[in-house]
Short mmCIF file of the C-alpha atoms (twelve columns), coordinates in Angstrom:
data_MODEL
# 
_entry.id   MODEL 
# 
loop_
_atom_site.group_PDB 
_atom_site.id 
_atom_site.type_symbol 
_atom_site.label_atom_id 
_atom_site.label_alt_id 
_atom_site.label_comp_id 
_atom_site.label_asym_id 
_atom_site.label_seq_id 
_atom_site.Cartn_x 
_atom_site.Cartn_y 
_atom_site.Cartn_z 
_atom_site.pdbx_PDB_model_num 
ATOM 1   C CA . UNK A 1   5.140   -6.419  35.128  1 
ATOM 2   C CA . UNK A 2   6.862   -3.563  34.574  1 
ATOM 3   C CA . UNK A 3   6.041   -0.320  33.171  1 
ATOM 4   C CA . UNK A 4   7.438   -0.908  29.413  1 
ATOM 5   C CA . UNK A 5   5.881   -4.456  29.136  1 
ATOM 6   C CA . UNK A 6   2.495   -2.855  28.391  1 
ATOM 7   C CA . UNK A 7   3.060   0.767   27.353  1 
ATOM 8   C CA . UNK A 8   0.446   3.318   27.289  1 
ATOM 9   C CA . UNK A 9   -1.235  3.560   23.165  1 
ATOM 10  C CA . UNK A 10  -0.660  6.909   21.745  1 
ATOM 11  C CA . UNK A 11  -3.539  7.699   18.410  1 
ATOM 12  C CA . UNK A 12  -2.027  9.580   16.215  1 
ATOM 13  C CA . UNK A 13  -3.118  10.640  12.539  1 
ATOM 14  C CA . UNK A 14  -0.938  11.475  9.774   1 
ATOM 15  C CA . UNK A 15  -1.333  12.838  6.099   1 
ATOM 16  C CA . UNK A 16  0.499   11.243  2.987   1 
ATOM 17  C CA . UNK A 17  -0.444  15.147  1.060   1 
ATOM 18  C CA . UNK A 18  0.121   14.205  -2.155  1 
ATOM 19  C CA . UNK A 19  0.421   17.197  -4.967  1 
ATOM 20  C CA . UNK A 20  -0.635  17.044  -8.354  1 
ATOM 21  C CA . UNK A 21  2.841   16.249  -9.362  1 
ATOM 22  C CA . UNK A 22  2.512   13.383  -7.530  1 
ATOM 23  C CA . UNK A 23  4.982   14.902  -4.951  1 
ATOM 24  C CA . UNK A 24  4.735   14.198  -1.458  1 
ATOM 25  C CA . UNK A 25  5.421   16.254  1.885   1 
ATOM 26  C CA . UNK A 26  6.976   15.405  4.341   1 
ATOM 27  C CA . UNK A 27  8.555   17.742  7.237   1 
ATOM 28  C CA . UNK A 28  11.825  17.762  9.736   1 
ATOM 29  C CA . UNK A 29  10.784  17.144  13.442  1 
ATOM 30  C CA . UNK A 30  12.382  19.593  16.331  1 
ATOM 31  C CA . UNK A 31  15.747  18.924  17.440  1 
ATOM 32  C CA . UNK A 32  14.385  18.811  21.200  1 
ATOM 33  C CA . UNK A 33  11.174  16.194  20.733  1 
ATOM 34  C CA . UNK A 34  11.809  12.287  20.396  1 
ATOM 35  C CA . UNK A 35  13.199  11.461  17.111  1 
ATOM 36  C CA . UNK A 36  14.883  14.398  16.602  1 
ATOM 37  C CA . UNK A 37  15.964  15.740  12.936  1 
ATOM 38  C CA . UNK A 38  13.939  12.692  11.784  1 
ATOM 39  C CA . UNK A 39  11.766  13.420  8.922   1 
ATOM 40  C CA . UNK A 40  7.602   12.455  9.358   1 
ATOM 41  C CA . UNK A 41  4.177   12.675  7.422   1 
ATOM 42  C CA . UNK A 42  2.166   15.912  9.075   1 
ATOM 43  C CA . UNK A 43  -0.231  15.091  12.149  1 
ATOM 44  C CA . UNK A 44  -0.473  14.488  15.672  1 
ATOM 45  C CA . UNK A 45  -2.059  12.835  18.137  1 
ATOM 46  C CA . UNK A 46  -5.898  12.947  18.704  1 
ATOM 47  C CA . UNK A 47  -7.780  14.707  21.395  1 
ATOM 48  C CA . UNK A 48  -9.872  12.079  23.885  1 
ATOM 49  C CA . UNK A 49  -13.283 12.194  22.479  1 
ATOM 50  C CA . UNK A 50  -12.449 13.717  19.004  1 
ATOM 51  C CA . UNK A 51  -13.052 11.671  15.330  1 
ATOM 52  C CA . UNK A 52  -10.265 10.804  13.641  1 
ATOM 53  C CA . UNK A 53  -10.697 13.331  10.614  1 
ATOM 54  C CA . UNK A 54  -11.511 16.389  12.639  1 
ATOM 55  C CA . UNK A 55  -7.852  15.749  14.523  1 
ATOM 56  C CA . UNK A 56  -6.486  15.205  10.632  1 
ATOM 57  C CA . UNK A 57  -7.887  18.587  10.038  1 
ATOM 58  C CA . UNK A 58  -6.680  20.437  13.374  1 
ATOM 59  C CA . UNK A 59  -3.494  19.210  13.092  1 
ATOM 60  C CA . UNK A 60  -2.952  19.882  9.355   1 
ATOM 61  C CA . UNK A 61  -4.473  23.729  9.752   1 
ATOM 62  C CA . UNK A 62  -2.413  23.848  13.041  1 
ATOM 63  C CA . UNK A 63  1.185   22.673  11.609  1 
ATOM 64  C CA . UNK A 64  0.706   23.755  7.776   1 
ATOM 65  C CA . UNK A 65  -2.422  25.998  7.961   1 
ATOM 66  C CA . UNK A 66  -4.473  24.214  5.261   1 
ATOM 67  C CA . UNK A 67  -8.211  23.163  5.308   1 
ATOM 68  C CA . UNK A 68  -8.353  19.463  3.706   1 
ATOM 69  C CA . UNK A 69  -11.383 19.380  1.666   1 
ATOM 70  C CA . UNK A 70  -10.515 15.413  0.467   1 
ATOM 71  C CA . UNK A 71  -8.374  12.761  2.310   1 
ATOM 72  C CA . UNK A 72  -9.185  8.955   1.952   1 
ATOM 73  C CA . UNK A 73  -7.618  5.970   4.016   1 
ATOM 74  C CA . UNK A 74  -4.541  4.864   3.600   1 
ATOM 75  C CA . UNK A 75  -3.179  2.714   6.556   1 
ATOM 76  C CA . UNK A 76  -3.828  1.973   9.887   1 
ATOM 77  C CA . UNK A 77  -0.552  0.811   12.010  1 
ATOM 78  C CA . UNK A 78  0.540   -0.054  15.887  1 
ATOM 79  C CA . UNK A 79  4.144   0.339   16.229  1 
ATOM 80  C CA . UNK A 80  5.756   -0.474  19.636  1 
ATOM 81  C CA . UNK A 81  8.503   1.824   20.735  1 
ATOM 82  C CA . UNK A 82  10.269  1.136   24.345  1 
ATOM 83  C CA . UNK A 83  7.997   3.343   26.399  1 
ATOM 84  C CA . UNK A 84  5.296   3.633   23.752  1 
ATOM 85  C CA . UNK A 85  2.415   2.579   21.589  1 
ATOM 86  C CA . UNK A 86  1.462   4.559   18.805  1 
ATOM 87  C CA . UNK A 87  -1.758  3.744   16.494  1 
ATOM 88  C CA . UNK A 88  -1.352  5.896   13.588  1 
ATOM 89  C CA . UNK A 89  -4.234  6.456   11.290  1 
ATOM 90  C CA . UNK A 90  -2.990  7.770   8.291   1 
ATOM 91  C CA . UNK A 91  -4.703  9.123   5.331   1 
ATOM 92  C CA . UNK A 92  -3.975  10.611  1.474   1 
ATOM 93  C CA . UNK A 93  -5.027  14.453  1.277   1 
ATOM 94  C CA . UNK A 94  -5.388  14.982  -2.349  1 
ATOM 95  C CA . UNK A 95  -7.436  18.349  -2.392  1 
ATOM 96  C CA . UNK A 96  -6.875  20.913  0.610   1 
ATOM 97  C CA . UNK A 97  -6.880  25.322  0.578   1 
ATOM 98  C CA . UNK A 98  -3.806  27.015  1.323   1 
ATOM 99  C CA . UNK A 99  -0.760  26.889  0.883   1 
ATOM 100 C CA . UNK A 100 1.357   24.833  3.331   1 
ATOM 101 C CA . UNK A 101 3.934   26.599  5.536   1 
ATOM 102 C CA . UNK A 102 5.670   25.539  8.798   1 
ATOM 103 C CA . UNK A 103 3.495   27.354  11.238  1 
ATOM 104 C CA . UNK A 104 5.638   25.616  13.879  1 
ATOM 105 C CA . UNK A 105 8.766   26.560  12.520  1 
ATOM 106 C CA . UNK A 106 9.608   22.701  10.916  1 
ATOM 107 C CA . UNK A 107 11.296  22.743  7.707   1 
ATOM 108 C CA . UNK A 108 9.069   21.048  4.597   1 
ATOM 109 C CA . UNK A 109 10.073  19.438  1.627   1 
ATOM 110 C CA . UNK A 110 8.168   18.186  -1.420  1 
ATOM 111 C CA . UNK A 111 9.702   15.166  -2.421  1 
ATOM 112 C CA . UNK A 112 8.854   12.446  -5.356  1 
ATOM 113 C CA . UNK A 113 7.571   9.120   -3.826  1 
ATOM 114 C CA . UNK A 114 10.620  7.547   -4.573  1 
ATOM 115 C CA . UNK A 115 13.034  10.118  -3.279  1 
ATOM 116 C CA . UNK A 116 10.885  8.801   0.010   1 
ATOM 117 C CA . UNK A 117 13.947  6.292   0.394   1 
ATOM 118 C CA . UNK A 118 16.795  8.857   0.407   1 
ATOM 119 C CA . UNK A 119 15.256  10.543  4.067   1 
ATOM 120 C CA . UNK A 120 15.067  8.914   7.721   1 
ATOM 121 C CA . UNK A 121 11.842  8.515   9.526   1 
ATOM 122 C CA . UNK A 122 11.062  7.383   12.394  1 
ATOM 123 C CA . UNK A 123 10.806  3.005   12.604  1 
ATOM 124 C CA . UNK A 124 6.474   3.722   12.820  1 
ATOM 125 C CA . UNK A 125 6.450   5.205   9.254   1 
ATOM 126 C CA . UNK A 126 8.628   2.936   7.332   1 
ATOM 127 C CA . UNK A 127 5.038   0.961   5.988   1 
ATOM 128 C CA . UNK A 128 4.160   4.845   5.428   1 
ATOM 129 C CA . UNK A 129 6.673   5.357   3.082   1 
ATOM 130 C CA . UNK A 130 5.731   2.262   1.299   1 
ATOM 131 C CA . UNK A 131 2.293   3.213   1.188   1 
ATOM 132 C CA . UNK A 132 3.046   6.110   -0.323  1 
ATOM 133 C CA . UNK A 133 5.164   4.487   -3.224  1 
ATOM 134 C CA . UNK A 134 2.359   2.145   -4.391  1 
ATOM 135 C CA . UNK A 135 -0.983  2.717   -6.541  1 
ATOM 136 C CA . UNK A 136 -3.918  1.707   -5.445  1 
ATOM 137 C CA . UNK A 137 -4.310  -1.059  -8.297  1 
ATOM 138 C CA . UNK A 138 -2.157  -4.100  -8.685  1 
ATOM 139 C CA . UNK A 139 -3.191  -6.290  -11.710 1 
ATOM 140 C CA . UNK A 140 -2.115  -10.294 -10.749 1 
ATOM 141 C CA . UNK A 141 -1.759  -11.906 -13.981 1 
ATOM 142 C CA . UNK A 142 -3.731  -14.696 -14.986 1 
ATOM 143 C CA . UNK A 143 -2.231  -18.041 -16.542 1 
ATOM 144 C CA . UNK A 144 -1.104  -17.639 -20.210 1 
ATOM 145 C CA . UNK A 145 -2.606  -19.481 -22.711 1 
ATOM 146 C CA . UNK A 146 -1.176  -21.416 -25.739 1 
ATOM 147 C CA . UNK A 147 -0.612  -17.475 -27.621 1 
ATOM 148 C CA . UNK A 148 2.320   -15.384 -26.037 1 
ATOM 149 C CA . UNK A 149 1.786   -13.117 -28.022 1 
ATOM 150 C CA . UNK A 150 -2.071  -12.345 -27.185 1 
ATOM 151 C CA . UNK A 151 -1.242  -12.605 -23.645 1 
ATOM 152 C CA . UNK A 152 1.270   -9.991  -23.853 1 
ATOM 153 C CA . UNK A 153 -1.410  -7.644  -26.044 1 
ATOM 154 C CA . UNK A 154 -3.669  -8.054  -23.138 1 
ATOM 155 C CA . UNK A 155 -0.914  -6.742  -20.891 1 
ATOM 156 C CA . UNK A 156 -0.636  -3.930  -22.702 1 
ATOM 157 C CA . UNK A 157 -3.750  -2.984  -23.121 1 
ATOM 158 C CA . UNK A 158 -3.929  -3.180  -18.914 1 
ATOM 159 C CA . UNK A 159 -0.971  -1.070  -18.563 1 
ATOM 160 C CA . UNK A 160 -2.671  1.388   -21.500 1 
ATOM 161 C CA . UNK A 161 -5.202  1.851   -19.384 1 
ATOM 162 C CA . UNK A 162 -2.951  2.541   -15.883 1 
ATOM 163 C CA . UNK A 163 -2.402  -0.239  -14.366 1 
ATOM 164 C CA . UNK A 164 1.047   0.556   -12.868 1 
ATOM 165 C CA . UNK A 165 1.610   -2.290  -10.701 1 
ATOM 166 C CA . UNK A 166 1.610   -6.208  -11.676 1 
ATOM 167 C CA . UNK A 167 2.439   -9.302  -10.163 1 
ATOM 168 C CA . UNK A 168 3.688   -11.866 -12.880 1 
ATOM 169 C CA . UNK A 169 1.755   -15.205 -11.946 1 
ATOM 170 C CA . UNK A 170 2.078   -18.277 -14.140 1 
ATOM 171 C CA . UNK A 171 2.441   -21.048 -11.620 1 
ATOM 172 C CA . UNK A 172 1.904   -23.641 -14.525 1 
ATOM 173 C CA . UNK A 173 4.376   -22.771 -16.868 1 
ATOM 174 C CA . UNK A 174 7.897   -24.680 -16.875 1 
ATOM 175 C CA . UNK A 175 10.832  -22.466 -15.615 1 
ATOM 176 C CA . UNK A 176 11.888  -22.096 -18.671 1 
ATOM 177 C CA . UNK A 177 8.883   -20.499 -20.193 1 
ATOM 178 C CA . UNK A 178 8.276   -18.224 -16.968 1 
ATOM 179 C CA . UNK A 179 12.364  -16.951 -17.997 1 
ATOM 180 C CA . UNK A 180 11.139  -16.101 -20.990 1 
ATOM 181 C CA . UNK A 181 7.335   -14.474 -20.487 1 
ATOM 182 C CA . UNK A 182 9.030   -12.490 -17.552 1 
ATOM 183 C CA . UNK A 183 11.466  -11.328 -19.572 1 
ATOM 184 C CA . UNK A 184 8.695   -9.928  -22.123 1 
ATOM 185 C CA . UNK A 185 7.063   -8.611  -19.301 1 
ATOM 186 C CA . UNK A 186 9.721   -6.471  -17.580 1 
ATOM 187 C CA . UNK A 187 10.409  -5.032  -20.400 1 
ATOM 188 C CA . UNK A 188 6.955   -4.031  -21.482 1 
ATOM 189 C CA . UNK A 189 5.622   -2.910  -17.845 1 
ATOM 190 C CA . UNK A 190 9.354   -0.931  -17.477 1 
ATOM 191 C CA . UNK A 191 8.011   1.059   -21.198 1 
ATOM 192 C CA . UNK A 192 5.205   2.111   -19.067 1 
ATOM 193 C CA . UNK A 193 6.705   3.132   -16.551 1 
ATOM 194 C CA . UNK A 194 5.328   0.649   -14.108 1 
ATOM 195 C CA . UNK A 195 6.369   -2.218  -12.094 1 
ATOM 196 C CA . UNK A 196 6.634   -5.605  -11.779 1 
ATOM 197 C CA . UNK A 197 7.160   -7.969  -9.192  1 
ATOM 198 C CA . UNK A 198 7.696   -11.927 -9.826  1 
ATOM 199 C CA . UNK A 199 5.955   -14.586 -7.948  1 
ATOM 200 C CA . UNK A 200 9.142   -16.635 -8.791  1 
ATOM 201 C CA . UNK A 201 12.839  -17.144 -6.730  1 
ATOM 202 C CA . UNK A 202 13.944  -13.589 -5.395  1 
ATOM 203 C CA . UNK A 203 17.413  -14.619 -7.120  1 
ATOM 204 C CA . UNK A 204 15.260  -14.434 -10.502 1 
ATOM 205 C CA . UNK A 205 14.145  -11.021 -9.770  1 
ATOM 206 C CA . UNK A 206 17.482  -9.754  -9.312  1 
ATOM 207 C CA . UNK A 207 18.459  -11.691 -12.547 1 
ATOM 208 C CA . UNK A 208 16.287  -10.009 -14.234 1 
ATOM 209 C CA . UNK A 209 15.996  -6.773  -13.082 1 
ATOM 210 C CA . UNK A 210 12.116  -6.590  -12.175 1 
ATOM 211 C CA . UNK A 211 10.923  -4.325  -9.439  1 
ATOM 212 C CA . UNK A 212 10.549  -6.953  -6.508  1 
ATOM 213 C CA . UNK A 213 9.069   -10.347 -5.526  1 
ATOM 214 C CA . UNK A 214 5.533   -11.831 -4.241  1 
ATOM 215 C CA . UNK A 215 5.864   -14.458 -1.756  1 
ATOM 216 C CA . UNK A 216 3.178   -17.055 -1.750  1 
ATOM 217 C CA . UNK A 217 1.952   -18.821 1.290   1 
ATOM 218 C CA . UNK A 218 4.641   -21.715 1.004   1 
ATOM 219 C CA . UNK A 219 7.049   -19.626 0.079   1 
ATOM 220 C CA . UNK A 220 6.969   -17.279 3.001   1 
ATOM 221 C CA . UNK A 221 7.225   -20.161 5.305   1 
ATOM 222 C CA . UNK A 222 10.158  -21.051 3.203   1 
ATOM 223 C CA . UNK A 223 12.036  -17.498 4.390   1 
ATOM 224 C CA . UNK A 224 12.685  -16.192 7.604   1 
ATOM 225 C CA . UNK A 225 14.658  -13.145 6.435   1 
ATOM 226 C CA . UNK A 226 13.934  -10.292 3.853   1 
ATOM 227 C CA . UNK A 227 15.121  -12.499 0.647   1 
ATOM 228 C CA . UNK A 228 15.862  -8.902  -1.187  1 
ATOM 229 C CA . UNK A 229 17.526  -5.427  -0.088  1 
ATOM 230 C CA . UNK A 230 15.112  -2.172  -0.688  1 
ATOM 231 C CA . UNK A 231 14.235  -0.647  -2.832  1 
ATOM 232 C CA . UNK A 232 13.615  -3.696  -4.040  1 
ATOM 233 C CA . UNK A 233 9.778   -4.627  -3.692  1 
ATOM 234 C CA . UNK A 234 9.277   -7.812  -1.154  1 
ATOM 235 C CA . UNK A 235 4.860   -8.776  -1.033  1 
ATOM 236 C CA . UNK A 236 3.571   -11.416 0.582   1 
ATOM 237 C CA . UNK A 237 0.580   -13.622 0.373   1 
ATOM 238 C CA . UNK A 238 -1.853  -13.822 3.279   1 
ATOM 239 C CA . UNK A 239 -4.918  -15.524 4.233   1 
ATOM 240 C CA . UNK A 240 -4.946  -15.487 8.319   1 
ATOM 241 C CA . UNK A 241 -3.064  -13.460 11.082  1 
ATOM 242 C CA . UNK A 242 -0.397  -16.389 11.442  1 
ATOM 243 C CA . UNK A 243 0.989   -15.345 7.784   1 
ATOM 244 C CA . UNK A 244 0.222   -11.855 8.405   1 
ATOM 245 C CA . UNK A 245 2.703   -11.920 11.406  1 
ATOM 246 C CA . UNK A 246 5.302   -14.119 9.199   1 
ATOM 247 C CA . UNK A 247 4.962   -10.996 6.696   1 
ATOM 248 C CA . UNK A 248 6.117   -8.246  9.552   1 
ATOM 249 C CA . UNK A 249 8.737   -10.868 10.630  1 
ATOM 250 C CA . UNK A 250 9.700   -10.933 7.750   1 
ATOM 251 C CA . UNK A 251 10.232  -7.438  6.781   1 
ATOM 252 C CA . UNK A 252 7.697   -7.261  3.857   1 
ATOM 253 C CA . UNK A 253 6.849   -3.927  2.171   1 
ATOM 254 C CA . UNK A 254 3.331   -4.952  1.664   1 
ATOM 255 C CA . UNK A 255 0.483   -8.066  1.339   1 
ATOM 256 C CA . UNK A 256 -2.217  -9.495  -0.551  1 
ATOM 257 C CA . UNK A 257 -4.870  -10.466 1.619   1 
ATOM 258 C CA . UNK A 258 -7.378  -12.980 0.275   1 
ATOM 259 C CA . UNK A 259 -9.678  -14.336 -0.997  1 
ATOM 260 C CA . UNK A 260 -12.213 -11.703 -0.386  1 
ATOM 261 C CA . UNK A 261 -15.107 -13.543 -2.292  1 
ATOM 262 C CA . UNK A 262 -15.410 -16.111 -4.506  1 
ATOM 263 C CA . UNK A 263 -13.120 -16.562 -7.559  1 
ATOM 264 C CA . UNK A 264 -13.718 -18.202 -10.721 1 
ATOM 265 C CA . UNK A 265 -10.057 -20.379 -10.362 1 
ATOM 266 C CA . UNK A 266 -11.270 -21.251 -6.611  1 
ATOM 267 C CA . UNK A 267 -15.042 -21.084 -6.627  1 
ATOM 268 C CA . UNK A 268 -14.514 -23.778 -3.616  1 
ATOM 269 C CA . UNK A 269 -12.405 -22.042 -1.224  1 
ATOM 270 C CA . UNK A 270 -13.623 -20.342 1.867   1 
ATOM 271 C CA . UNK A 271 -13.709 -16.419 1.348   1 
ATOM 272 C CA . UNK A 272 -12.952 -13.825 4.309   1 
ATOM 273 C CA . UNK A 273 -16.121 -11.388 3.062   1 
ATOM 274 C CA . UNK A 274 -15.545 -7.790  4.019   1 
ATOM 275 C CA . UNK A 275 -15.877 -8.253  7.682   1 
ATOM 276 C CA . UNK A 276 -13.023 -10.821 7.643   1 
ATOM 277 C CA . UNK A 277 -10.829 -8.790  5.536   1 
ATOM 278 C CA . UNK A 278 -11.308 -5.650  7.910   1 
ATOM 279 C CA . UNK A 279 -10.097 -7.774  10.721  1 
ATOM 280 C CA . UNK A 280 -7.216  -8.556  9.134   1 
ATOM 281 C CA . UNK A 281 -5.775  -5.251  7.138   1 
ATOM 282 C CA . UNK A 282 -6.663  -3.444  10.250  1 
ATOM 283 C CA . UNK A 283 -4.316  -5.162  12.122  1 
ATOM 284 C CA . UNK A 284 -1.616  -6.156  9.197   1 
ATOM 285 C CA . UNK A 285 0.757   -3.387  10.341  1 
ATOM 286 C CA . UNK A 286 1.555   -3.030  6.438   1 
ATOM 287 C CA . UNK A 287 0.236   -1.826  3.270   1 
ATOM 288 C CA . UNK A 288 -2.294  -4.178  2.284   1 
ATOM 289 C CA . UNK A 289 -4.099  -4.919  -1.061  1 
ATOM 290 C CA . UNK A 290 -7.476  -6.661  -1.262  1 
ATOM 291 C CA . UNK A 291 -7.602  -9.650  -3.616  1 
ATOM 292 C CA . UNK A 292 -10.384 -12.093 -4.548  1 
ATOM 293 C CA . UNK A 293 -13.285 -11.872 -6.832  1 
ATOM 294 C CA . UNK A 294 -12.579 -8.088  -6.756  1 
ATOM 295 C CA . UNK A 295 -12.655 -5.073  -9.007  1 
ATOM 296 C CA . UNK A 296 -12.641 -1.788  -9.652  1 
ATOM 297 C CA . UNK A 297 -16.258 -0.975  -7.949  1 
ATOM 298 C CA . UNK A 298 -14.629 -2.471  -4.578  1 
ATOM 299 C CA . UNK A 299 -11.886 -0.179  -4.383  1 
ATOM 300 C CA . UNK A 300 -13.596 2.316   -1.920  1 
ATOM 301 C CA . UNK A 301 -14.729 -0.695  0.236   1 
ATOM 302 C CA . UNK A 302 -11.826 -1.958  0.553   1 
ATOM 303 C CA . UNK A 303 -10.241 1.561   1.471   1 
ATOM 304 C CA . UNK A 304 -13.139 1.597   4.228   1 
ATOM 305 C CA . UNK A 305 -12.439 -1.897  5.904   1 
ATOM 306 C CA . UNK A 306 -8.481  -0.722  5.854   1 
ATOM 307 C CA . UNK A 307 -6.564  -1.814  3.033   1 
ATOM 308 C CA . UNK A 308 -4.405  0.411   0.716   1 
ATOM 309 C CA . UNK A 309 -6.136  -0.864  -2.614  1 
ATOM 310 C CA . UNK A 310 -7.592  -4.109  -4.605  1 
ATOM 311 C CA . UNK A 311 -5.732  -6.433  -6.834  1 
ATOM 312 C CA . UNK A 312 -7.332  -7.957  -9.475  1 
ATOM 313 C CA . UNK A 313 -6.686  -11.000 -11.834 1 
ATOM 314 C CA . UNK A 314 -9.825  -11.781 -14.004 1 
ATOM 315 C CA . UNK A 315 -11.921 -8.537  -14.066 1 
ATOM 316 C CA . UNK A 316 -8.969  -6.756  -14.218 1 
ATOM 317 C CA . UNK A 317 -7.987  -8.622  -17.328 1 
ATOM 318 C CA . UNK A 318 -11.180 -8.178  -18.844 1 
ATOM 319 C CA . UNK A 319 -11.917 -4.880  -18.838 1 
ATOM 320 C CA . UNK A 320 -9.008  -2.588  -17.254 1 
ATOM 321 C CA . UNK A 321 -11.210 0.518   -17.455 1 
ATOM 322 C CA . UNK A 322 -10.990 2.626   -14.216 1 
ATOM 323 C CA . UNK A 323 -8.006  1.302   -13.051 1 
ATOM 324 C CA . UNK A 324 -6.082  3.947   -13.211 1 
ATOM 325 C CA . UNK A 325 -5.070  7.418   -11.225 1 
ATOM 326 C CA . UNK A 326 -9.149  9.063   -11.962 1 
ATOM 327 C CA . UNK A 327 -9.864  5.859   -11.313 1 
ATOM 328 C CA . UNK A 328 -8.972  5.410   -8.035  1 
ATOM 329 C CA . UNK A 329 -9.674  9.230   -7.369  1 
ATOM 330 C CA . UNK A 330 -13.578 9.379   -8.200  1 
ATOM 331 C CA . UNK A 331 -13.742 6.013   -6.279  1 
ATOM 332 C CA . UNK A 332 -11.948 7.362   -2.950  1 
ATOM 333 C CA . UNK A 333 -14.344 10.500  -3.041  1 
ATOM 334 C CA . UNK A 334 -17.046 7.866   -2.058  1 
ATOM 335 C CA . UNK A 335 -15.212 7.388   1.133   1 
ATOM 336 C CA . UNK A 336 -16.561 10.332  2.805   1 
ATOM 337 C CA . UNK A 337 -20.229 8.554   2.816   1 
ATOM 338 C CA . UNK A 338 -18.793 5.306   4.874   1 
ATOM 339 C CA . UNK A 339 -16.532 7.470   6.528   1 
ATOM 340 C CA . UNK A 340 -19.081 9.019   7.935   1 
ATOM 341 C CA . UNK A 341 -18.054 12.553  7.561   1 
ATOM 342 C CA . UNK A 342 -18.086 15.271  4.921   1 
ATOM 343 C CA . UNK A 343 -14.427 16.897  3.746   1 
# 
């Protein structure tokens, strides 16, 4: 065996700092070091011995000289390069002192999430930048009943409340009447400023000009290519590391992992429980969002066992209260207590 079959694993932690423009910063890497010019999030790698949030806070006061005072889970990824491993642990700072600077000499821009698209990173923090483009919310629709009109009030009222990201699910409906409620739907999430991705054909999200596509279990067997060019969104459904690795062959910005615990549509099915789930997003390699009897009281659990955020269908639909930016920022501040350590 040689040396590159089983490279040596580099842990690394990295900061998505978000501002409270919702910018994002990102800095230039040396000329001299590996990857070049590339753009990065701040970090470095972690001293043997040393916690994974005092290295966030070295290297951030090191590189930007800041003090983070609140950063919450984001991602945990192994990326393979030729003659390494890296295991980046990477976190959202939301609340730090200071004023960043490139104490190192590195050039830093502030940059919208979006604009993430326009700058080259290195191959490790491509699920980064998609990380960094999602909330941590995503409303799956529920089945609409005989009233289009109701169903679409109660859409409305979700994306009142925040909810920026939804996943149009109507498996029953006839293709016909899924043209037609996704139509209604683009167009109401896009006056919100959100978006939507289809659990329909990837040719019917271009048609229509929603956000991206959600491939469920048979049809990400169906695909062994990326069926849609970024930034168009491409999700996946998974429910066991066999799908999960279909996902990252696949190219998918991000998956649904579930079900989590029991659901009123399956109340049958066998349910990962947190345990389960942790095994799996902390190994996805991708963005992941916790689905399954969840809702917005789970979100800092499911930050904890390593997922980006929770998707909800029924108790999201019911009462969308929370789910939204504060939302998710009073329940991240609870991560400190499973974390394990006070910033």
């Amino acid at each position: 065996m040689s040396a590159t079959d089983n490279p040596p694993c580099l842990h690394v932690v990295a900061a998505v700092i978000r501002g409270t423009d919702g910018r994002i910063l990102i800095t230039r890497r040396a000329p001299q070091v590996n990857h070049g010019g590339l753009w990065e999030f701040p970090g470095g790698k972690l001293s043997p011995g040393e916690k994974r949030l005092s290295g966030l806070q070295r290297e951030l006061n090191e590189e930007l000289g800041i003090g983070v005072e609140r950063a919450a889970p984001l991602l945990k990824i192994t990326h393979a390069y030729p003659q390494q491993r890296v295991l980046l642990d990477v976190f959202e700072v939301t609340r730090w002192t200071g004023t960043p600077w490139g104490r190192e000499g590195q050039p830093l821009q502030w940059v919208l999430p979006e604009g993430l698209l326009d700058y080259a990173f290195p191959a490790a923090n491509v699920p980064i930048v998609a990380a960094a483009r999602l909330p941590r919310w995503c409303l799956v629709t529920p089945s609409p009943g005989p009233s289009r009109g109701a169903w679409l009030r109660a859409l409305e009222r979700c994306l009142r409340a925040g909810i920026r990201l939804v996943q149009l699910r109507a498996p029953a409906l006839a293709q016909a009447d899924y043209l037609s409620l996704a139509e209604a739907s683009i167009a109401l999430v896009h006056r919100y400023s959100g978006q939507i991705l289809l659990n329909a054909e990837p040719a019917l999200a271009c048609a229509l000009a929603a956000d991206g596509v959600h491939l469920n279990s048979l049809a990400l067997r169906a695909h062994s290519t990326r069926p849609l060019p970024r930034p168009l969104w491409v999700s996946t459904a998974c429910h066991n590391r066999t799908e999960l690795a279909a996902a990252r062959a696949l190219d998918a910005d991000f998956v649904f992992i579930s079900p989590v615990a029991p659901t009123g549509s399956h109340p049958e099915a066998p349910t990962l429980g947190w345990p389960g789930l942790a095994a799996l997003a902390q190994t996805a390699g991708l963005p992941a969002f916790a689905l399954g009897g969840l809702g917005p009281a789970d979100l800092a659990r499911a930050a904890h066992a390593g997922c980006l955020g929770v998707a909800s269908i029924s108790a999201c639909w019911r009462d969308p209260a929370g789910m939204d930016e504060a939302g998710a920022a009073q329940a991240l501040a609870q991560l400190s207590a499973l974390e394990g350590a006070a910033l």
